[in-house]
C-alpha positions in Angstrom: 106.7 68.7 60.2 109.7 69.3 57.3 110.1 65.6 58.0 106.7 64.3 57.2 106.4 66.4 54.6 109.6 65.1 52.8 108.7 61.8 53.5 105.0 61.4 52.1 106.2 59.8 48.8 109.8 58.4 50.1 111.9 60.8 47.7 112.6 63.3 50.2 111.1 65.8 48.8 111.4 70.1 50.0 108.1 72.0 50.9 109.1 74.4 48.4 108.9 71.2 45.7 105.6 70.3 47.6 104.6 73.4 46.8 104.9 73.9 43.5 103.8 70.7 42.8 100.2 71.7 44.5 100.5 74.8 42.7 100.6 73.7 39.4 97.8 70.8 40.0 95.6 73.5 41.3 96.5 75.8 38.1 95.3 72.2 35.8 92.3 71.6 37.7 90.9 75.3 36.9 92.3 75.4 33.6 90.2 72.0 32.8 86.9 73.1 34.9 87.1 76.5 32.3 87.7 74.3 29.5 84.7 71.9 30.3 82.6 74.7 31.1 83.1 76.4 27.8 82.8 73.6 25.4 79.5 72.5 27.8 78.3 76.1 26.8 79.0 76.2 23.1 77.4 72.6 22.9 74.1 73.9 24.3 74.2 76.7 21.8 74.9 74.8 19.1 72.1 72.1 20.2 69.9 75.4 20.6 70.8 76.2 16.9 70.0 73.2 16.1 66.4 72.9 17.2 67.7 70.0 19.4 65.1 69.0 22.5 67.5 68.5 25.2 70.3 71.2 24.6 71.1 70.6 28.7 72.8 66.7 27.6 76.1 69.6 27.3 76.6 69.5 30.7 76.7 65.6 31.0 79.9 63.8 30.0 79.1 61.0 27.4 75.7 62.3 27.0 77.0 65.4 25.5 79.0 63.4 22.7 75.8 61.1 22.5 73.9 64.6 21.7 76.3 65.3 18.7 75.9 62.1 17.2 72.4 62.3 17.1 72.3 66.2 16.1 74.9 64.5 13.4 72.6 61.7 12.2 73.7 59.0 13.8 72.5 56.9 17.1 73.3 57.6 20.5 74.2 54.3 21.2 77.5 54.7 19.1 78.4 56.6 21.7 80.0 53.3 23.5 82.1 53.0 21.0 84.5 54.7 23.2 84.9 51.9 25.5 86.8 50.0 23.0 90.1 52.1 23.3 90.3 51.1 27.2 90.2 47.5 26.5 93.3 47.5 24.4 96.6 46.4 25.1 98.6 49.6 25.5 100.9 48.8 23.4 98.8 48.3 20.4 98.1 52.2 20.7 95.4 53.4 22.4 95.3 56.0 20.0 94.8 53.9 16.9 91.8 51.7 18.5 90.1 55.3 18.9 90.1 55.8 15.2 86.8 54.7 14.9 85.1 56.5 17.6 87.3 59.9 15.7 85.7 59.1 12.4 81.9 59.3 14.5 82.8 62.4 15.3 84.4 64.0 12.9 81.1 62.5 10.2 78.7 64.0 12.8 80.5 67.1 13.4 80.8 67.6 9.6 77.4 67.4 9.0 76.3 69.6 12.2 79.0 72.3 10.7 76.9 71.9 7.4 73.7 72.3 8.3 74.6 75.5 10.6 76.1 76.7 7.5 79.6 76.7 8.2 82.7 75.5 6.5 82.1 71.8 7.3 86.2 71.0 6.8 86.1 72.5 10.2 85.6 69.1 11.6 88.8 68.0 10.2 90.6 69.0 13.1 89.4 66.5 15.4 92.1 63.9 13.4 94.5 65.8 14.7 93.5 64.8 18.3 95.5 61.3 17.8 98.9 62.6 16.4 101.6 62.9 19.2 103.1 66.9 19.2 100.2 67.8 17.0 97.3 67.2 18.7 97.1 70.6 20.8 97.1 72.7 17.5 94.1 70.1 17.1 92.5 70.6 20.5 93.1 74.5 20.2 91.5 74.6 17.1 88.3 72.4 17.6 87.7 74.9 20.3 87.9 78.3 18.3 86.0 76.5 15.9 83.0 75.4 18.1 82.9 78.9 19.7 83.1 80.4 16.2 79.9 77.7 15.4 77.9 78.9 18.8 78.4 82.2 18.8 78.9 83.6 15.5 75.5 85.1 13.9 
């Protein structure tokens, strides 16, 4: 059994190593299902806020960033404009060819922060999404700030 196990990727590696590999995908996997489920909650209460008809779209990936565009002013259908990164050659940046799909979104989050009546600068922490070693003070604080949005009287 040791022997299989070592060999399932050729680098002979120890069930301990197994182990703590399957440990720490497992510990990703619920750290990203409580993410998703928290921003998919704050969404719907923001949409609620915002007199939107289908504050359910929260739940559905794409459809939920469709939902802020159009609670920002803007068409759903801009929300394609995030196939473009995936058809870049990688070593352009895939980070750079999202710059437009960033600007969307920070213009529609600014203007849903506005009308809610809250600091629209907020928004301004979703350009921080694209600089390396930076962009988890960005991620951390897009999600204070959307909590702060949903559940803040």
């Amino acid at each position: 059994m040791v022997g299989e196990i070592q060999d399932i990727f050729g680098l002979g590696a120890s069930p301990e190593l197994m182990g703590l590999f399957v440990g720490v995908l497992l510990f990703f996997i619920v750290l990203f299902t409580a993410i998703y489920i928290y921003v998919a909650f704050a969404y719907m209460k923001i949409a609620k806020k915002m007199k939107y008809p289908k504050p359910w779209l929260s739940w559905i990936p794409f459809a939920n960033i469709a939902m802020w565009f159009q609670m920002g002013g803007f068409d759903w259908k801009w929300v394609f404009l995030m196939i473009i990164p995936f058809f870049m050659n990688p070593i352009a940046g895939i980070s750079f060819a999202a710059i437009p799909y960033m600007v969307l979104l920070i213009i529609s989050h600014w203007r849903v922060f506005e009308k809610l009546g809250y600091a629209p600068w907020l928004s301004l922490s979703i350009a921080l999404w694209i600089i390396p070693y930076v962009n988890i003070i960005g991620y951390l604080s897009y999600l204070i700030t959307i909590g702060i949005v949903a559940w803040k009287k």
